[in-house]
Structure formats: C-alpha cells, structure tokens
C-alpha positions, 0 to 999 in steps of 0.5 A, a space after each residue: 933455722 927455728 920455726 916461725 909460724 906464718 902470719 896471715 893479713 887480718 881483715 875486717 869482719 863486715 859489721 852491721 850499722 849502728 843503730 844509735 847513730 842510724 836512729 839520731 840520723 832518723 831523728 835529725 832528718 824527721 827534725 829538718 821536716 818539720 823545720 821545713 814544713 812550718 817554715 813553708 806554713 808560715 811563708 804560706 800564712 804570709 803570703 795570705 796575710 799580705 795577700 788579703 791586706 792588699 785586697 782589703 787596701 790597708 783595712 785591717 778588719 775587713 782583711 781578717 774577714 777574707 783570712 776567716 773565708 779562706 780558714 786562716 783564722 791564726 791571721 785573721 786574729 793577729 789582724 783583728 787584735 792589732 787593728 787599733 795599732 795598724 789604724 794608728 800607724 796608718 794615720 801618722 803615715 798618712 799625715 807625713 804624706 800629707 805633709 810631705 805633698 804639702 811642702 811640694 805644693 809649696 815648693 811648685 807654687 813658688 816656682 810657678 808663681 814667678 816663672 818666665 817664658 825664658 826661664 821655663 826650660 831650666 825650670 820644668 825638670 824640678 817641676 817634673 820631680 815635684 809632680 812625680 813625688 804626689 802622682 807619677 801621672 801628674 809628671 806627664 801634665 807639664 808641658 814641654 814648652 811654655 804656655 801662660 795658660 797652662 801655667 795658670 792652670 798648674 798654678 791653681 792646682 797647686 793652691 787649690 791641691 794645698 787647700 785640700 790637704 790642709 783640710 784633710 791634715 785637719 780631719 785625720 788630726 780630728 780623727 787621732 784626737 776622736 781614738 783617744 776618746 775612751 770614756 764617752 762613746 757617743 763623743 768618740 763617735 760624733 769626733 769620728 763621724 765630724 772627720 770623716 766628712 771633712 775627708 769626704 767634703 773635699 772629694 768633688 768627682 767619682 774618683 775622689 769620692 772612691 778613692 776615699 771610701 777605700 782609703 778611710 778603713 785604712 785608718 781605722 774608719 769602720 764600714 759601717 760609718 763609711 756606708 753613710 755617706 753613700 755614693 757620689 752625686 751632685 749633691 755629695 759634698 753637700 750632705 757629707 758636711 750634714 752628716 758631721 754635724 750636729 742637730 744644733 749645728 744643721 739648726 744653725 747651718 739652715 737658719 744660714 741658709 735661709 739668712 743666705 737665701 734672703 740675702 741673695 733674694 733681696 740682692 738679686 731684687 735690688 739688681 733688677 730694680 736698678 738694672 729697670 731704673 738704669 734701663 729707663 734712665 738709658 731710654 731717657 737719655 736716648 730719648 733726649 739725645 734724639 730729641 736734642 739732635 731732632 730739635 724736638 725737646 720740650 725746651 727746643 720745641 718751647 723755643 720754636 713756637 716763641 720764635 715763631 709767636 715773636 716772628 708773626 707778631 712782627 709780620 703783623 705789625 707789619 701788616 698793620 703799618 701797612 708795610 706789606 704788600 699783599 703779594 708777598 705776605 703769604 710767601 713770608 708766613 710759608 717762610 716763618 712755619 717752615 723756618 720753625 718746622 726746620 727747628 723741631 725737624 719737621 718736613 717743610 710745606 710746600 704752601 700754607 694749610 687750607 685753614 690758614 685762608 686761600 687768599 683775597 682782599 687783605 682784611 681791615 687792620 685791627 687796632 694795635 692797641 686793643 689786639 694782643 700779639 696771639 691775637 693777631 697771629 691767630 688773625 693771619 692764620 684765619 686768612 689775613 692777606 696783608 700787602 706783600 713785603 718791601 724788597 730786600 736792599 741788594 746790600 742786605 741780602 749781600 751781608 747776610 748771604 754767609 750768615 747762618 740763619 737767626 735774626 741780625 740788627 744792622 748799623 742804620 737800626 734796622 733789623 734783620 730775620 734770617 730763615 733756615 731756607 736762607 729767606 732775609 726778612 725785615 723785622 724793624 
C-alpha cells in the first residue's frame, strides 16, 4: 500500500480588523453626530422661533428682539429680513376672517331677523355654529329657549358686529394701500396712522382697545406708531379719530364741531322756549277750564253782572210802579245776589251787606224818566225798601217748580224770573 502523507484540517489564522474599513465605520458614525446635532440645533432654533413668535402675538419685529436676548440671532435675522413678507401674509389673512366673520354676521341676522318662537328650537343649532366660527364663547350666549328680548339683542349685535368689521375691512385695506407707498415717506406714514385709528375707533372697552394694541404689530404696525394711541379711556375713540387726521381735517372737524355745539344750543334754547310757551298755554287753559266750570271767566263773570244789572233794573221798576210791597223787597235782592253769586261760584249770603241799607220807610220813587237803570240799582243798594212783591199765582210756582233756573215768558205775556235757590220772580 503506497504511502499517503496524512492531511491535517487547516484552520484560520486569527487576523486583526481592517483598518479601512474600521476608519469609514469612524467616519460614517462621526457623520450620524453631526447629522443629529444640527438636526436637534435646528429643532432647538424652531422651537425658539415659534416660541418667541407667539410671545410676541404675531409681531415679527419684536420677535427678533426676544431671539436677540436669548442669542439667536440666526432667527432673529430671518424675522427682521422677512417682516415686510410676514406683515402682508398677516394682513390678507386677517382680511379673509374678516370676511368670512362677515358672511356669519350676514348669515345669523337673516336668521334671527324672521325667527319665531315655534321655529327657535330647530334654528338654535345653526345659531350655535355661526357663534362658534367668530368666538367659541359667543356659542355659550344663546339661550336654550326662546326669549324676544334676548333675541333683540343677538339681533343687534349681529349689525352692530357687521358694522364694526366693515370699518376694519376698510382700515387694513388702507393700510395695504399705505405698504405700496415707496416713493413718499410722509404719505406712507399719514395712510398708516389714518388706518390705524379707524381700527383703534371702534374698540369702546378695555378689552377691545388691548386686543388691538396687540394685534396691530401683527400687521405690521410699528410700536412706535401704536404707542400714540395710549390706553383706553372715555375718551379713546375720540382722540384715536384725531390722531389720524390732518391738520386741515382737525381744522374742519372743529369748525363741525363748534357748528354742531351751536346747533344743539340753539335747538335745546327753542325746546325750552316752547316747553315755557306750551307750560303757560296748559296753565291757561287749566286756568280757563276752571274758570269755565266755576262760572268765573271773564265772559261768564260779564254774564252774571248783566243778568244781575237787568234783574235790579226790573225790581226797580217794580218798585217805582208801586208794585212791591216793602216787606218782600229785601227778600227779593238777597234772591238776585245770591242767584248771581251762584253763577260766578261764590258762597251764597245769608242777608243783604250792612252797606245795602238796614231797612225803613221806602224812599221817594225817583222818575223813571230822568233815572238811568244803573242809577236806580245803585238807589236800591243805598237802602231803598220798596213794597214787597205781589205773591206768586199757585199755578205759576206749579209750572216752574221742574224748570231749571233762568227767566220764562208765559202764554197771558207775563214774565217769569226763575233763581238758582228755585225762588219765582215777576219781571213784567
């Protein structure tokens, strides 16, 4: 059998690494560092950035200043080199939710404006909606069930949010128009200022007037421009519209204003006139009312003493034909002054005054002829006592028993003075 060498298994000799490949593992390792630390600088870098944005609310400027205080100023820069671009973007997106708040305006007035209380409870969710797309808070407001006044109210909310946004639509268009300005600094700067203060016009509370001192940087109003306007008071609104106009405009908003002044002066003078002129026409016609019912108007009282001058008169010619007897002709004057008394609402007397003479022989009659009928009333008032009065017929008294009281002709032509005290007296 020939000779066969034996054969031994080989094995491996141990060898080392490579150093070509262990110096690419090195490199790709180093590389994944650096890939990770800019990428963990750059997330740090946006964070900051959105960070100092949102703390700024939306003002790019004054962003770059919070990332200039912390070191960023990498950031910082992109901020300020893009704040023309930022402020334009702001401006077109915050006239889009003008816009779109609008159509919701629009949208709730219809709705409210011809609601009624049966239709309300399938109405209030669209009513729900709309609220939340302007403010979730304004969602909580509308109340379950119906109720007038509350809807008079969300009623004119609606127009008064509507003319509000329509003034603001129109101050951010002016301020676009005032950022395409670039060959006149001093028009660009009057077109800013005159938007501004239409947006700061129409903030009438505290909150408002905050909300928009934060909000205007964020369409590129400077601090410095905001900063005129102040803070709020009574007396914001008003001096927000002064501060946008010009000197010639505050010239002619005063001379308005004076005008306006005048104006009211003199209509609130002719107000008082004729509330003084209507207040005495009342009293006087309280005055003649009264007078009127008492009996006691010029022409009543003028009334009364003619009837009374008339009645006298007759007594007197009574007395002179020597119809009267004595004891009844002072009974029939106290009949004639109370019965005139009555008419001009005086108390009646219970006897004749003492000047009207305290009785006795009747007196001479004067001549009719020569004696006027003032004279000889006055003659009965100095004391005359003519002879008493024939006594009245039965069947006159009967007749003029329901009568009221004036004077009556009878069928025979006798005549007939009724009084107030329901006393019958002959004239003729």
């Amino acid at each position: 059998m020939p000779y066969q060498p034996r054969s031994y298994p080989l094995v491996d000799l141990p060898r080392g690494p490579d150093p070509l490949q262990s110096l690419s593992a090195m490199m790709s390792a180093s590389s994944m560092i650096e890939q990770y630390g800019e990428q963990r600088k750059q997330r740090q870098q946006e964070q900051r950035a959105t960070s100092a944005y949102n703390d700024a609310k939306g003002d790019p400027l004054k962003a770059a200043d919070l990332l200039e205080a912390q070191g960023d100023f990498v950031s910082a820069r992109g901020f300020r080199d893009n704040a023309t671009q930022i402020h334009e973007q702001a401006l077109a997106q915050a006239s889009e939710r003008i816009t779109a708040h609008k159509t919701v305006y629009g949208k709730a007035e219809q709705l409210l404006k011809d609601v009624k209380p049966e239709f309300y409870p399938d109405l209030r969710p669209t009513l729900v909606e709309l609220a939340a797309q302007v403010d979730p808070r304004l969602a909580q407001e509308i109340p379950e069930q119906y109720d007038q006044e509350r809807v008079n109210g969300m009623l004119q909310f609606t127009r008064d949010g509507a003319a509000t946004l329509d003034i603001q639509a129109r101050a951010l268009a002016k301020a676009a128009d005032a950022n395409k300005i670039t060959d006149d600094a001093q028009a660009r700067a009057l077109k800013r200022r005159e938007s501004l203060s239409e947006l700061f016009s129409v903030a009438t509370t505290p909150e408002a007037w905050q909300f928009t001192k934060e909000y205007a940087p964020a369409v590129g109003f400077s601090r410095e421009e905001v900063a005129l306007f102040g803070d709020f008071s009574p007396e914001a609104t008003e001096r927000a519209q002064q501060i946008g106009m010009t000197p010639a405009q505050r010239a002619t908003d005063a001379r308005a204003k004076v005008d306006d002044t005048r104006q009211a002066d003199a209509a609130a003078e002719t107000k008082r006139h004729n509330a003084a002129i209507e207040g005495i026409q009342r009293q006087r016609e309280a005055r003649l009312s009264r007078q009127e019912r008492d009996g006691t108007t010029p022409t009543g009282r003028a009334t009364a003493e003619r009837w009374k001058a008339s009645q006298l008169e007759a007594l007197e010619k009574e007395f002179t034909e020597g119809n009267l007897e004595v004891a009844d002709i002072r009974r029939r004057q106290l009949v004639i002054e109370n019965s005139y008394r009555a008419q001009i609402n005086l108390k009646p007397l219970g006897a004749l005054p003492q000047e009207w003479g305290a009785g006795g022989a009747a007196p001479a009659a004067p001549a009719a002829a020569t004696t006027s009928g003032q004279e000889r009333v006055a003659s009965l008032r100095r004391g005359a006592q003519p002879p008493a009065p024939a006594a009245v017929p039965s069947d006159v008294s009967s007749l003029l028993s329901a009568e009221p009281s004036g004077r009556y002709t009878l069928t025979d032509g006798s005549v007939w003075e009724k009084g107030a005290d329901g006393a019958v007296t002959k004239v003729q």
